[in-house]
Each structure stands twice: as C-alpha cells, then as structure tokens.
C-alpha positions as CSV (number, residue, x, y, z in Angstrom):
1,X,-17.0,24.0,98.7
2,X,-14.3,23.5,96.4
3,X,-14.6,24.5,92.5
4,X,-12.8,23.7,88.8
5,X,-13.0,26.0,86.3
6,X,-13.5,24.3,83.1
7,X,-13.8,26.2,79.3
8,X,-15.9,23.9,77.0
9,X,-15.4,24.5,73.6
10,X,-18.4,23.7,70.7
11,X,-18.4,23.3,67.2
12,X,-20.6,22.8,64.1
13,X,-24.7,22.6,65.8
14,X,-23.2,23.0,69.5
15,X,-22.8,26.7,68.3
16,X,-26.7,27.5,67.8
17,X,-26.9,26.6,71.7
18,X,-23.5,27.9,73.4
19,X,-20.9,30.2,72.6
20,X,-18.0,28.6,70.6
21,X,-16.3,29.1,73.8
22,X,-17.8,29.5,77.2
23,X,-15.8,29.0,80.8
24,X,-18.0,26.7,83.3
25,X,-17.5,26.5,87.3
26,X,-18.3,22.9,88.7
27,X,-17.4,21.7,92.2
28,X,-13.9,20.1,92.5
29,X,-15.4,16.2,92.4
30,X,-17.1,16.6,89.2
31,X,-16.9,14.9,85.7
32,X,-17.6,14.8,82.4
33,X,-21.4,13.7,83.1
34,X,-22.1,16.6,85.6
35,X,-20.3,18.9,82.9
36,X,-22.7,18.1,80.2
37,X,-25.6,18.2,82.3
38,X,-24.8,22.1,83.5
39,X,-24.9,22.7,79.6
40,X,-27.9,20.9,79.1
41,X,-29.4,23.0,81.9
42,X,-28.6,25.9,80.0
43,X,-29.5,24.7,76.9
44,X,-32.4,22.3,77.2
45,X,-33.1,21.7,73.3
46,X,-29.2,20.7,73.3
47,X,-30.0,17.2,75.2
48,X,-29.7,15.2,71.7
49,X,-26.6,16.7,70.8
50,X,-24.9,16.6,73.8
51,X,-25.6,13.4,74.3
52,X,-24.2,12.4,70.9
53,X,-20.9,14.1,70.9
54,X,-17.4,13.2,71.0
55,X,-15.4,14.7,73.3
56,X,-11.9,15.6,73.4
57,X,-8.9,17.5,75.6
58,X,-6.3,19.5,73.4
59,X,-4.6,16.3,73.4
60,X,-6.4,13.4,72.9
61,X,-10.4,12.1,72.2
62,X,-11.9,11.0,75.4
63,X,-14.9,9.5,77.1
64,X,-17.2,10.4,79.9
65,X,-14.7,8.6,83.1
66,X,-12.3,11.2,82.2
67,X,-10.9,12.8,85.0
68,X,-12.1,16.5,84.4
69,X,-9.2,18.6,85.8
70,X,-9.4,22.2,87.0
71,X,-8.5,24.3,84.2
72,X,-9.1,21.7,81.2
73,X,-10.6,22.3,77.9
74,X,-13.0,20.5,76.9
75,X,-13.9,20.1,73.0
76,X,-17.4,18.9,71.8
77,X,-17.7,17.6,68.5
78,X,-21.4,17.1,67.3
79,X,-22.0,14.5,64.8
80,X,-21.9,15.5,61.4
81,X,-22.2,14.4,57.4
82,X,-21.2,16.0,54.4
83,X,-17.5,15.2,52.4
C-alpha cells in the first residue's frame, strides 16, 4: 500500500496534546478527515478541539475536501479569545 507523509503543525491548546510539530504517515487516498482522526487517536481528549479548528496549508486557509498531498503541511489553529 501506498503512503503520504504529512507534518501537521499545532498551536495555542493543540500543543498540550501534540507536539508543535509532528510528521504523520497516511495511505496515499487519504484526506483531511482521516488526518484528524489519526490525531484524535492519539489524542483522544483532543476530539473537541480538533473538531473546531481551522485549518490551513502554508499558503492558504482551507477546509476538510482539501486534497491532502504527500508532503504538505498542515496548520491547525484552535479557537481562541483574548485581544
């Protein structure tokens, strides 16, 4: 079977779960929803922020029909308040 490498990249309340920078295999077909459930497997008490963040490449916000390439980076911004 075929494989991406992808390297997700967490901020802010992400961090208490995942490194700020961690390199994930998937099989080639997958997406952005079978990314985030790998790190919710890891990360079980993660589920309400992963499914609340929004996710971007280097280069642009996207959502989860994004075609996940091998070799992206994926960002994951948790919600957050404050000024």
């Amino acid at each position: 079977m075929s494989t991406k490498q992808v390297t997700v990249h967490s901020f802010a309340q992400l961090k208490d779960y995942f490194e700020a920078q961690q390199e994930i295999h998937l099989p080639a077909d997958a997406g952005i929803p079978q990314l985030i459930e790998v790190l919710r497997q890891q990360q079980p008490e993660s589920s309400r922020l992963l499914d609340n963040c929004r996710l971007a490449t280097t280069e642009e916000m996207i959502d989860q029909d994004y075609p996940l390439a091998h070799a992206a980076h994926i960002y994951f911004y948790p919600p957050s308040s404050g000024g």
